[in-house]
Biopython code that builds the backbone (N, CA, C, O; Angstrom):
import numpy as np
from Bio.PDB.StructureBuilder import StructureBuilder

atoms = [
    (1, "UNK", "N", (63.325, 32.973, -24.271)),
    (1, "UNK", "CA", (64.666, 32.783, -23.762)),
    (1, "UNK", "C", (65.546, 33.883, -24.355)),
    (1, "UNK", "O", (65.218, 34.358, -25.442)),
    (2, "UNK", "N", (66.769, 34.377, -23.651)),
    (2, "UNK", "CA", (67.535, 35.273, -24.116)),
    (2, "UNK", "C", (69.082, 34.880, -24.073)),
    (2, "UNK", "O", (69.501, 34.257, -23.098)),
    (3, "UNK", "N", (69.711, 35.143, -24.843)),
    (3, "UNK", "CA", (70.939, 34.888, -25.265)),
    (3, "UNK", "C", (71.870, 36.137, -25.169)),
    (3, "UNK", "O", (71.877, 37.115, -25.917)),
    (4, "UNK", "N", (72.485, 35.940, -24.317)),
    (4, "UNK", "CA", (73.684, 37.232, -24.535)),
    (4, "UNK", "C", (74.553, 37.203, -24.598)),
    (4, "UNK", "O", (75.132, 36.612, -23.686)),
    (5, "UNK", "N", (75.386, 37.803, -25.710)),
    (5, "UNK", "CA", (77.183, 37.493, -25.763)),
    (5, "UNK", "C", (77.955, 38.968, -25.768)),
    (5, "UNK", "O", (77.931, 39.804, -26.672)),
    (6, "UNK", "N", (78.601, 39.034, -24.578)),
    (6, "UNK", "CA", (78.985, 40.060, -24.219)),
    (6, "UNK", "C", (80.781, 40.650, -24.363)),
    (6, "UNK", "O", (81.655, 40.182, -23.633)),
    (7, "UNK", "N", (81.012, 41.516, -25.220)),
    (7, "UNK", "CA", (82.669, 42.188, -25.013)),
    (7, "UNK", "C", (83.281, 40.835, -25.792)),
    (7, "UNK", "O", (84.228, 40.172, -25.372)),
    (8, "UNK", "N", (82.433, 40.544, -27.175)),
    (8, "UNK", "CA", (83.148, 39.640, -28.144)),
    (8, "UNK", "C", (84.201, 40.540, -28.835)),
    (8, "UNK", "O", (84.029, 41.487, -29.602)),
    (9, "UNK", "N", (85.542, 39.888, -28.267)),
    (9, "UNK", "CA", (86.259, 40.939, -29.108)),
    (9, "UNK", "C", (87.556, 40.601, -29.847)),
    (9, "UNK", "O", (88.597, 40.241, -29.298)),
    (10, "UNK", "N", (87.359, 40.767, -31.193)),
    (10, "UNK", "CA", (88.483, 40.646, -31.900)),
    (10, "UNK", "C", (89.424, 41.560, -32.917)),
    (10, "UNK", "O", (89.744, 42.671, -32.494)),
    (11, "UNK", "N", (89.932, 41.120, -34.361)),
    (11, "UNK", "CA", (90.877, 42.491, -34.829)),
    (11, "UNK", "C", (90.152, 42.294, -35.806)),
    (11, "UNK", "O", (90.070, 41.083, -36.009)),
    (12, "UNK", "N", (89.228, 43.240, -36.957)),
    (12, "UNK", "CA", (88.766, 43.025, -38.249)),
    (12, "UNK", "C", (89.407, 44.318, -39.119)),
    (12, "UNK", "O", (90.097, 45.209, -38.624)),
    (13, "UNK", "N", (89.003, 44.204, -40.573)),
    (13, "UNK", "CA", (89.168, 45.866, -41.113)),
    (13, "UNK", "C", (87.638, 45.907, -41.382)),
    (13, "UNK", "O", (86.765, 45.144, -41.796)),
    (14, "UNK", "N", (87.755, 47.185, -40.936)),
    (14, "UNK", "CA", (86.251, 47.614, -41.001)),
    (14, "UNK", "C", (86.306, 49.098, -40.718)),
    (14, "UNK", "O", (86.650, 49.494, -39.604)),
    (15, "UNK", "N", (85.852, 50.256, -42.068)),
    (15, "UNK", "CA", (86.300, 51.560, -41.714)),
    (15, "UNK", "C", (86.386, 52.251, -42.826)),
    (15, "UNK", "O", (86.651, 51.599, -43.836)),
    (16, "UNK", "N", (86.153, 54.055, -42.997)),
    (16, "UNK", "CA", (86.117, 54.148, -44.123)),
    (16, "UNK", "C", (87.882, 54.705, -44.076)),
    (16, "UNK", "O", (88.640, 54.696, -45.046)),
    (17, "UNK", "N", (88.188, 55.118, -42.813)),
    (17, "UNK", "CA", (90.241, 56.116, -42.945)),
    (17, "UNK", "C", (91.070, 54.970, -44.085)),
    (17, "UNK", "O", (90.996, 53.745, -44.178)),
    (18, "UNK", "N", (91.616, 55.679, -44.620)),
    (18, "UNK", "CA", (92.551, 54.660, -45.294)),
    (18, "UNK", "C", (93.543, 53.866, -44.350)),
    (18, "UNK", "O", (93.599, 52.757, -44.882)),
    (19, "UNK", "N", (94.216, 53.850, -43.421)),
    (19, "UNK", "CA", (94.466, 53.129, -42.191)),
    (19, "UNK", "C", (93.856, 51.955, -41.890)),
    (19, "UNK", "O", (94.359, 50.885, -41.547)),
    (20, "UNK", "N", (92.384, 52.352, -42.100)),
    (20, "UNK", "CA", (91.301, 51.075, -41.489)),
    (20, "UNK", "C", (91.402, 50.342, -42.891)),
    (20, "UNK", "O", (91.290, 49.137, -42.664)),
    (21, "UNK", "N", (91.507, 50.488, -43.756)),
    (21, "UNK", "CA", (90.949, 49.605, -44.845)),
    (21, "UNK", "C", (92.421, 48.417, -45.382)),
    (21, "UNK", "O", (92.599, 47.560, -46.247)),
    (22, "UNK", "N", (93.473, 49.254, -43.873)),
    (22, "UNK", "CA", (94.759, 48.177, -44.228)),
    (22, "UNK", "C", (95.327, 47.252, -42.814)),
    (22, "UNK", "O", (95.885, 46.174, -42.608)),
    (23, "UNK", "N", (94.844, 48.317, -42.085)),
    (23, "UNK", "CA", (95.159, 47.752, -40.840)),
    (23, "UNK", "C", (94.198, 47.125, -39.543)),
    (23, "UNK", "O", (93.603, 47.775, -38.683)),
    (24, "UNK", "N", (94.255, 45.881, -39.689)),
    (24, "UNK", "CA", (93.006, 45.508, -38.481)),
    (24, "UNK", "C", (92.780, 46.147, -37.396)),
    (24, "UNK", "O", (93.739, 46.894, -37.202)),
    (25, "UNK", "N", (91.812, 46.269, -36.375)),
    (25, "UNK", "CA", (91.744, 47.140, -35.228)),
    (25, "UNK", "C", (90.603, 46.640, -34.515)),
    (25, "UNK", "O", (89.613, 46.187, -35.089)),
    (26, "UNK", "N", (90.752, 46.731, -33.070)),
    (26, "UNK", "CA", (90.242, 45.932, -32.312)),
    (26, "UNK", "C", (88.571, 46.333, -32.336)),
    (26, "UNK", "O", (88.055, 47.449, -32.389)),
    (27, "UNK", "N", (88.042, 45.203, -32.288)),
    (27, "UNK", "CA", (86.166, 45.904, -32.819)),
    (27, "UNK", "C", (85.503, 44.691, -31.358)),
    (27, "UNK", "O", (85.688, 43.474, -31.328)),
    (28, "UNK", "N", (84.733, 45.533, -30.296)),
    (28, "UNK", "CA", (83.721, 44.412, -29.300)),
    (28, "UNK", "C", (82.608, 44.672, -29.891)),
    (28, "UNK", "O", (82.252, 45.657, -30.538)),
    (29, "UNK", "N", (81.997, 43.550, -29.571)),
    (29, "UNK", "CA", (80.469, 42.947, -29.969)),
    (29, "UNK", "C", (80.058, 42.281, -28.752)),
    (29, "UNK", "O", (80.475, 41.453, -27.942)),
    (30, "UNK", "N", (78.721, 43.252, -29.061)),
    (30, "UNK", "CA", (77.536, 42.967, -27.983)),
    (30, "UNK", "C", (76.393, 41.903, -28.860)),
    (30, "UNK", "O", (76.370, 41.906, -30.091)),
    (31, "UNK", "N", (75.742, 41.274, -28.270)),
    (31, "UNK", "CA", (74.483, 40.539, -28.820)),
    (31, "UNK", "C", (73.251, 40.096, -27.949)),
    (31, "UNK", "O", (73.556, 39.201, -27.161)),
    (32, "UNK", "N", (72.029, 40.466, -27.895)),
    (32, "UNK", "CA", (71.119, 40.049, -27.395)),
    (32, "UNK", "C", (70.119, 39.699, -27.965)),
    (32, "UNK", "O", (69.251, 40.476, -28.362)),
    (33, "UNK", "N", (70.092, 38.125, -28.122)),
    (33, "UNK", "CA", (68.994, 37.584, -28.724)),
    (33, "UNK", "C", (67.749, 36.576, -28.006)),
    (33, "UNK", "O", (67.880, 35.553, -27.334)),
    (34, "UNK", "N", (66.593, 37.255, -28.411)),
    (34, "UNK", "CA", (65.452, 36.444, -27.465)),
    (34, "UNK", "C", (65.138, 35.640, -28.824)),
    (34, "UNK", "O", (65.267, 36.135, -29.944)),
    (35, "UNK", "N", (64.535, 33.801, -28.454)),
    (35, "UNK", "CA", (64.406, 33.489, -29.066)),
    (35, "UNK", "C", (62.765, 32.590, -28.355)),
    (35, "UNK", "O", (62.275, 32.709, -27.232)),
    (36, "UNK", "N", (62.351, 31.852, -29.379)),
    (36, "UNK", "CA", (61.343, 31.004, -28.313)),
    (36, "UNK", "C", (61.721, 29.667, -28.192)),
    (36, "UNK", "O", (61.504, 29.037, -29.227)),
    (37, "UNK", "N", (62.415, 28.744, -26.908)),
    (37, "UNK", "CA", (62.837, 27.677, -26.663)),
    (37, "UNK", "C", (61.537, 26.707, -26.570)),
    (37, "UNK", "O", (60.538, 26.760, -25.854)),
    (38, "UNK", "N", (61.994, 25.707, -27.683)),
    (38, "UNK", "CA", (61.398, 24.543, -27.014)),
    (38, "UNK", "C", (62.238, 23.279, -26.642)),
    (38, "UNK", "O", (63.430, 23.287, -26.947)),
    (39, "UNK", "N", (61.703, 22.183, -26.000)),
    (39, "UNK", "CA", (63.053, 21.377, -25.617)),
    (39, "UNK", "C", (63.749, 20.635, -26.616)),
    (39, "UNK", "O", (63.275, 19.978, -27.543)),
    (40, "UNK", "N", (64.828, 20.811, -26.329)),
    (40, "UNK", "CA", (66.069, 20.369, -27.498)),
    (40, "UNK", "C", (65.867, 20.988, -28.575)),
    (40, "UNK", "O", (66.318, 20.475, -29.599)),
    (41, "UNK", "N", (64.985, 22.526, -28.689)),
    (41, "UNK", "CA", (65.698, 23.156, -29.556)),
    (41, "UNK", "C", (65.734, 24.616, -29.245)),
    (41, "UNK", "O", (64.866, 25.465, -29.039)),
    (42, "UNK", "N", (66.885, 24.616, -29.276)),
    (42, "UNK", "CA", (68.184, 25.980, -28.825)),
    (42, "UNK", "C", (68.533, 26.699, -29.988)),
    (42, "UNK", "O", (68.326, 26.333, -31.145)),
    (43, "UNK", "N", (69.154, 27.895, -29.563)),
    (43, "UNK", "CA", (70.598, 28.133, -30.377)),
    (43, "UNK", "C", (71.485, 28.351, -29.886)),
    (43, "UNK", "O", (71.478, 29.056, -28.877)),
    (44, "UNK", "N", (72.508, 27.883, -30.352)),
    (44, "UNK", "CA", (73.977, 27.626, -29.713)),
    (44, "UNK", "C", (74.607, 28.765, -29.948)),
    (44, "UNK", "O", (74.656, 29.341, -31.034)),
    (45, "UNK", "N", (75.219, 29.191, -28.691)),
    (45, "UNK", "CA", (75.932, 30.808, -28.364)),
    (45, "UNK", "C", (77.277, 30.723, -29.339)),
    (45, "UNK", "O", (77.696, 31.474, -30.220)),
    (46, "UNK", "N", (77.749, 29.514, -28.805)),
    (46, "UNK", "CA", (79.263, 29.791, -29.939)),
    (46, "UNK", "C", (79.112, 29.651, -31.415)),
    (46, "UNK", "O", (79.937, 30.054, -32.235)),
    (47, "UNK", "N", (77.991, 29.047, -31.684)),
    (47, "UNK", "CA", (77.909, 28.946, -33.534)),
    (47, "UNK", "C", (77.802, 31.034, -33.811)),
    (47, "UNK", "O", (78.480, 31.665, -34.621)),
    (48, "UNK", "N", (76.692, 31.647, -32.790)),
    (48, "UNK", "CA", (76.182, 32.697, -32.817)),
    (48, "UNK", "C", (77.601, 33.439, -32.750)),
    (48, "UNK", "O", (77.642, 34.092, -33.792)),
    (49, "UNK", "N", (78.796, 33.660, -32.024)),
    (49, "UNK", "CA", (80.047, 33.547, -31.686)),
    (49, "UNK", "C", (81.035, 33.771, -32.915)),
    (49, "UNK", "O", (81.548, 34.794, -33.369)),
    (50, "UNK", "N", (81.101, 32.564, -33.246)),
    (50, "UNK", "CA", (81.605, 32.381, -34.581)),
    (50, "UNK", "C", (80.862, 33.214, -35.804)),
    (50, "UNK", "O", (81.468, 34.105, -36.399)),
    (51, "UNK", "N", (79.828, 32.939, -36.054)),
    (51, "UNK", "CA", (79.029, 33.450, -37.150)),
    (51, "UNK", "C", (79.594, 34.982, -37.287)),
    (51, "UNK", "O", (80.101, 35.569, -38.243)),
    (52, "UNK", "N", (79.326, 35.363, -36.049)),
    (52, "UNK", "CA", (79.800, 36.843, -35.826)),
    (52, "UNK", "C", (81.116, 37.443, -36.318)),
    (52, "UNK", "O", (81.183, 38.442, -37.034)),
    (53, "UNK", "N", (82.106, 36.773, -35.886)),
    (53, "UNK", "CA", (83.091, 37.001, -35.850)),
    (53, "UNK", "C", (83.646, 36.532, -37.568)),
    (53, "UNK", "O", (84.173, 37.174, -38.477)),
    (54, "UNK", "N", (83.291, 35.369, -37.443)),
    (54, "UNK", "CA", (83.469, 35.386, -39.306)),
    (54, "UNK", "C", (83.200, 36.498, -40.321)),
    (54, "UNK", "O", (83.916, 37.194, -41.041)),
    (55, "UNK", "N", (82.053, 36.405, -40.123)),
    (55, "UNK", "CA", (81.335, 37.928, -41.116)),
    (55, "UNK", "C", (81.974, 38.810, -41.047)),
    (55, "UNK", "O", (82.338, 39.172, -42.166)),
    (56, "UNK", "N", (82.452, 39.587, -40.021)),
    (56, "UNK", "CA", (83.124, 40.881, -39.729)),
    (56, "UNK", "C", (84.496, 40.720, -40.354)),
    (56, "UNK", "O", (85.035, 41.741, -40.782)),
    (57, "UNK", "N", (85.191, 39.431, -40.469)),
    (57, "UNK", "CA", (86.651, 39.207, -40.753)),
    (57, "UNK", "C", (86.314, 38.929, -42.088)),
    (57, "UNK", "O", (87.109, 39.567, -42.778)),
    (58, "UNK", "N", (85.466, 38.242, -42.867)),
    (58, "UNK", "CA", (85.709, 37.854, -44.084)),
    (58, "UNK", "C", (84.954, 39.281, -45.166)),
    (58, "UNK", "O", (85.321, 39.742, -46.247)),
    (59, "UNK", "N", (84.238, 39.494, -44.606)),
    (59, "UNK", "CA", (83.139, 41.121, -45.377)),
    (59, "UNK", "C", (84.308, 42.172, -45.011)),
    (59, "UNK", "O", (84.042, 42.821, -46.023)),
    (60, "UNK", "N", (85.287, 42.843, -44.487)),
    (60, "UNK", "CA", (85.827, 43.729, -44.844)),
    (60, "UNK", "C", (84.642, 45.301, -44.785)),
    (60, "UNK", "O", (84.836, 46.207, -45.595)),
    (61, "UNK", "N", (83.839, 45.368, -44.059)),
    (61, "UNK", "CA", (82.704, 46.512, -44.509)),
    (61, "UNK", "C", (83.792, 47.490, -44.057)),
    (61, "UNK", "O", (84.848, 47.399, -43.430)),
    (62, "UNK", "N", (82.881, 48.752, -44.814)),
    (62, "UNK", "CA", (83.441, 50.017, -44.625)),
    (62, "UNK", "C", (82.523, 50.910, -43.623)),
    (62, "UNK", "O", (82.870, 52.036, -43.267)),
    (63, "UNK", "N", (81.430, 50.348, -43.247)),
    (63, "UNK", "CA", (80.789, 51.341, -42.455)),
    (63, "UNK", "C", (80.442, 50.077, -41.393)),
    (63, "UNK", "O", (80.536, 48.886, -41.690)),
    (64, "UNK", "N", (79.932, 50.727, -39.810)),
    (64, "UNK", "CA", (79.315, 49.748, -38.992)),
    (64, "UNK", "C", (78.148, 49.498, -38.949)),
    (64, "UNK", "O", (77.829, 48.582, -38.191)),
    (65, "UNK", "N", (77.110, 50.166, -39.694)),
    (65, "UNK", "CA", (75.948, 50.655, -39.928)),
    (65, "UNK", "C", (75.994, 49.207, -41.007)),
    (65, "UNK", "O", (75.484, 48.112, -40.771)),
    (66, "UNK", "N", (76.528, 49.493, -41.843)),
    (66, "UNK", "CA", (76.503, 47.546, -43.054)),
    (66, "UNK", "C", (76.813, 46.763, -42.769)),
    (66, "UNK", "O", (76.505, 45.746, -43.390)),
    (67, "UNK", "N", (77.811, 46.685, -41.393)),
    (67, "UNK", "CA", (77.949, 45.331, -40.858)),
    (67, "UNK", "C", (76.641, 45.184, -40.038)),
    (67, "UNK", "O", (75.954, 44.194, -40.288)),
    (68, "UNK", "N", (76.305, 45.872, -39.286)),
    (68, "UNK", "CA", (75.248, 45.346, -38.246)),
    (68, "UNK", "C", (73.851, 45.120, -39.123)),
    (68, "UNK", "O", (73.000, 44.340, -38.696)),
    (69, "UNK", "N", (73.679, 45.770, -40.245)),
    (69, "UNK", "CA", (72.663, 44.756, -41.121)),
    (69, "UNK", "C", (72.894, 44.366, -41.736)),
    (69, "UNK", "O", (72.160, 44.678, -42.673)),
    (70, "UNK", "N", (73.699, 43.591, -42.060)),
    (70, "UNK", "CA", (74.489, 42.462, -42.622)),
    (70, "UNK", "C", (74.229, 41.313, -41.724)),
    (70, "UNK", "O", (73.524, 40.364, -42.065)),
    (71, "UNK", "N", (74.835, 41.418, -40.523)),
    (71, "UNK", "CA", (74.819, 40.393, -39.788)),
    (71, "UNK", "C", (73.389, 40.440, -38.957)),
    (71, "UNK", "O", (73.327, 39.534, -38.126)),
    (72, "UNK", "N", (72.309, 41.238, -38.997)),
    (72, "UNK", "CA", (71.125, 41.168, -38.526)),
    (72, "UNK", "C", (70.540, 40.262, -39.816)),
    (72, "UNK", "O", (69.654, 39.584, -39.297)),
    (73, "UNK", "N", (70.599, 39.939, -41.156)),
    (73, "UNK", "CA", (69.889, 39.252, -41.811)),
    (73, "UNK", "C", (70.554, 38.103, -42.089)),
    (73, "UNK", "O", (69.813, 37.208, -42.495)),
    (74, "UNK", "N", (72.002, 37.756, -41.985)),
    (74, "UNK", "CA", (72.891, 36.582, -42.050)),
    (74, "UNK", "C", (72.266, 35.537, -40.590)),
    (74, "UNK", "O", (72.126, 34.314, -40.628)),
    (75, "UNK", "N", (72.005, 36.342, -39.523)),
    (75, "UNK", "CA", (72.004, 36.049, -38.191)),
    (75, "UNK", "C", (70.501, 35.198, -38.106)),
    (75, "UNK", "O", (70.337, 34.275, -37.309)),
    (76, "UNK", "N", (69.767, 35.521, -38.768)),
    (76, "UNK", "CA", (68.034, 35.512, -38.937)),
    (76, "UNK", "C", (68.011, 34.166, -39.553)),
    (76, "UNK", "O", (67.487, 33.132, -39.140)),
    (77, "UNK", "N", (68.872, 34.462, -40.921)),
    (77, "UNK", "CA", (68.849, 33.138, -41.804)),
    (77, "UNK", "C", (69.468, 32.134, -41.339)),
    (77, "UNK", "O", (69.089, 31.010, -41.667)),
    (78, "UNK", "N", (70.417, 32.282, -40.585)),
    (78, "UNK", "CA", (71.057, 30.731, -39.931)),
    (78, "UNK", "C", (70.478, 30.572, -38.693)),
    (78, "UNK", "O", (70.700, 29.431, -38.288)),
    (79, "UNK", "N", (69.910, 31.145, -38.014)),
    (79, "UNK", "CA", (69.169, 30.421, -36.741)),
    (79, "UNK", "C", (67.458, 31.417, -36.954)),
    (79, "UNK", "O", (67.348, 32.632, -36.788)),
    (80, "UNK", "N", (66.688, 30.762, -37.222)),
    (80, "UNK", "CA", (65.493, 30.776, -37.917)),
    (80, "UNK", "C", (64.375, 31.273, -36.209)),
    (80, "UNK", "O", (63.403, 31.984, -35.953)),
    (81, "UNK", "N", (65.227, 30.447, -35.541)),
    (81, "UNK", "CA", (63.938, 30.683, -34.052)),
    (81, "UNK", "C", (64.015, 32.664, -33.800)),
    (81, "UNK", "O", (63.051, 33.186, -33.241)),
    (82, "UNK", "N", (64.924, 33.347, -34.155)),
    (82, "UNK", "CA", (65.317, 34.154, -33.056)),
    (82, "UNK", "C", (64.232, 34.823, -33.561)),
    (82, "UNK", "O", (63.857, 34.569, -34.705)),
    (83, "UNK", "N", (63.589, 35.757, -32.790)),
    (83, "UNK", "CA", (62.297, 36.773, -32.637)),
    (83, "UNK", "C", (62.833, 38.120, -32.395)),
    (83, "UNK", "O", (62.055, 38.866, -32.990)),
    (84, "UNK", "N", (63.676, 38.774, -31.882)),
    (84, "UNK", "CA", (64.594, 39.809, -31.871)),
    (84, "UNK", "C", (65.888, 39.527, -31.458)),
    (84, "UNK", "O", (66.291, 38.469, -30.975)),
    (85, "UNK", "N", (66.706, 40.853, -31.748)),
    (85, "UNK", "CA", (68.079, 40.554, -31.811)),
    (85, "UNK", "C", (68.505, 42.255, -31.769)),
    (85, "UNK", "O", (67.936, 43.180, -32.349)),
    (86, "UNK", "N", (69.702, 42.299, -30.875)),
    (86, "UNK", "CA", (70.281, 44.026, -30.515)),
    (86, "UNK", "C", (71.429, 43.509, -30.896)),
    (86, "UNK", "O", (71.769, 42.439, -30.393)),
    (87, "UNK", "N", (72.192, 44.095, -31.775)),
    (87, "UNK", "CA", (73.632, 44.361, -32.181)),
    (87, "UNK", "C", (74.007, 45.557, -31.384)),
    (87, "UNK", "O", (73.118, 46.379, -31.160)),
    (88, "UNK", "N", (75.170, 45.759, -30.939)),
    (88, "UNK", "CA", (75.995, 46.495, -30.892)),
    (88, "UNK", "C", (77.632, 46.798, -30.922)),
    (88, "UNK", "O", (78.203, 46.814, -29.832)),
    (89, "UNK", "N", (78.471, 47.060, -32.231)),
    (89, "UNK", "CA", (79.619, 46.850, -32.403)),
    (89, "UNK", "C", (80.449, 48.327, -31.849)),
    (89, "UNK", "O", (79.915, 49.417, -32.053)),
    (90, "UNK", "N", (81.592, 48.240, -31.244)),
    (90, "UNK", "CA", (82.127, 48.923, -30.936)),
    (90, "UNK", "C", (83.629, 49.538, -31.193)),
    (90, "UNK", "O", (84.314, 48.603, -30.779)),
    (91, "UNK", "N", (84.248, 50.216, -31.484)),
    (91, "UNK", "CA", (85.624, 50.505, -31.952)),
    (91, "UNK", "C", (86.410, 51.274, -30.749)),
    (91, "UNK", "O", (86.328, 52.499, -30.653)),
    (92, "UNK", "N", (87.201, 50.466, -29.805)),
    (92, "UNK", "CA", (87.238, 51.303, -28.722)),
    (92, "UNK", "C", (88.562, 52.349, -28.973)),
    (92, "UNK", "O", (88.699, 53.482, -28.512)),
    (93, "UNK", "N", (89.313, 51.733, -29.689)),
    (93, "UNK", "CA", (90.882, 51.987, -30.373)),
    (93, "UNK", "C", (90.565, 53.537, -31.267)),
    (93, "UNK", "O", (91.639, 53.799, -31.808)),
    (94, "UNK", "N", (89.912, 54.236, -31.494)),
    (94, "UNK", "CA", (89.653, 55.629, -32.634)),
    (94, "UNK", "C", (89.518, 56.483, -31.684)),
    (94, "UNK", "O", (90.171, 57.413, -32.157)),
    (95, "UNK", "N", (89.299, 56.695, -31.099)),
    (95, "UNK", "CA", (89.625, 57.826, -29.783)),
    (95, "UNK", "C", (90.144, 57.652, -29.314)),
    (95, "UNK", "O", (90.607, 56.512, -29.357)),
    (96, "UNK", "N", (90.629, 58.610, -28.346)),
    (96, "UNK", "CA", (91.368, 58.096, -27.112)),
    (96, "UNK", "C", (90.713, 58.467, -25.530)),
    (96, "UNK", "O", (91.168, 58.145, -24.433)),
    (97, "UNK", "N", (89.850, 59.023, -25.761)),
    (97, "UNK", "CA", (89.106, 59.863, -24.404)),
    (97, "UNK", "C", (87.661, 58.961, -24.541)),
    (97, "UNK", "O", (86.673, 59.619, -24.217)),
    (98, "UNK", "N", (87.430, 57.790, -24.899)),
    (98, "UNK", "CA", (86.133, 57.016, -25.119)),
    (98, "UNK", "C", (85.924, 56.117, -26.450)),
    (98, "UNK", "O", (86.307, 56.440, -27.574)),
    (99, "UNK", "N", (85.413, 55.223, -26.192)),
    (99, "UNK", "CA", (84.684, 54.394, -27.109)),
    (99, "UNK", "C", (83.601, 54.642, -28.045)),
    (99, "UNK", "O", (82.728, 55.378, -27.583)),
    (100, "UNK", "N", (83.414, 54.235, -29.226)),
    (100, "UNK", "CA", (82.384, 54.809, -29.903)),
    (100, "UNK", "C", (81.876, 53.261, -30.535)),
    (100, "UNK", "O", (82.421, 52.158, -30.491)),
    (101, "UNK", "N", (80.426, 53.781, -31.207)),
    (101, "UNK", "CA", (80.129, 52.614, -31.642)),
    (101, "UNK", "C", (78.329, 52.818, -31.957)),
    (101, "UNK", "O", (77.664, 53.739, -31.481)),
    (102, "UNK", "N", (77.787, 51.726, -32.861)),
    (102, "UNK", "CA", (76.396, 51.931, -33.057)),
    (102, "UNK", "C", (75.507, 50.322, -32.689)),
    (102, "UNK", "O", (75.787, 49.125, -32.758)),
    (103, "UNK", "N", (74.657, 50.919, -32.396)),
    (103, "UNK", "CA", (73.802, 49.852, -32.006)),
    (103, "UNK", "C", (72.235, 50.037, -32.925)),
    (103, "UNK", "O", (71.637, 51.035, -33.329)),
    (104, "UNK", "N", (71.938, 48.508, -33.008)),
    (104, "UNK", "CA", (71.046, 48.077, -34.099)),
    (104, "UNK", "C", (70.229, 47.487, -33.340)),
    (104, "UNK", "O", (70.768, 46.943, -32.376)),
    (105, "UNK", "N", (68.518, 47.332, -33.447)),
    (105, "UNK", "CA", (67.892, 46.374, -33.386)),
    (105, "UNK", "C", (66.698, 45.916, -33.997)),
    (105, "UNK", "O", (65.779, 46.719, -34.157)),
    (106, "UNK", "N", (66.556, 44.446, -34.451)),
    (106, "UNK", "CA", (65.604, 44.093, -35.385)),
    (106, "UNK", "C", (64.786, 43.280, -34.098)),
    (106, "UNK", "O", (65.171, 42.777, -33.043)),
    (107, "UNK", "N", (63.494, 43.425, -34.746)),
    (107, "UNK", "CA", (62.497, 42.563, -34.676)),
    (107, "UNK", "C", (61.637, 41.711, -36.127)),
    (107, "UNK", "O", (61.052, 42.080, -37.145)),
    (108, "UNK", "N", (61.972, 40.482, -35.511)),
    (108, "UNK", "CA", (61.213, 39.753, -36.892)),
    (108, "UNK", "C", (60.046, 39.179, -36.987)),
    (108, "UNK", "O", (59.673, 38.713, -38.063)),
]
sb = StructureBuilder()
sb.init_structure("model")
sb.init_model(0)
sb.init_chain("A")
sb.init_seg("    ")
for serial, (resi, resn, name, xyz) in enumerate(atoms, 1):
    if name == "N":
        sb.init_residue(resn, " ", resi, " ")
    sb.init_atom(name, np.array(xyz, "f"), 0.0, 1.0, " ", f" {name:<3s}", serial, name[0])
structure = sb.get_structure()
């Protein structure tokens, strides 16, 4: 089964400019997680949702590269089924002619 949460987007600090390390700025999150379903047991998109969005607001990282393995081994440990998982966080606000951003993916 696959799980996707798409253009999660909220304000975190996350960054090395001195700017970023005071001022929140808008960060989307991508997620695709395959997991193996059996009946009545899932994982729930909004815990996955939340989880996300917590980490990024309460960790403060300075690079996106430590959040996305950060939250690739936070992500593992609270929902135990998932078998792979693609991060991709994005900063669309630091340019102005395009979006930038890195993408991660584990297999476990």
């Amino acid at each position: 089964m696959t799980i996707l949460i798409e253009n999660l987007t909220f304000d975190t600090i996350i960054g090395i400019l001195e700017t970023e390390r005071v001022t929140p700025q808008k960060v989307i999150m991508d997620c695709v997680i395959n997991y193996h379903y059996a009946q009545n047991v899932f994982i729930n998109y909004v815990q996955v949702s939340d989880h996300i969005q917590n980490s990024l607001q309460k960790n403060n990282f300075l690079l996106i590269e430590e959040a996305l393995q950060s939250l690739g081994t936070s992500l593992k440990k609270e929902f135990s089924s998932i078998s792979t998982l693609s991060l991709t966080l994005r900063k669309p606000d630091i340019l102005s002619n395009c979006t930038v951003g890195v993408q991660e993916s584990f297999i476990f």
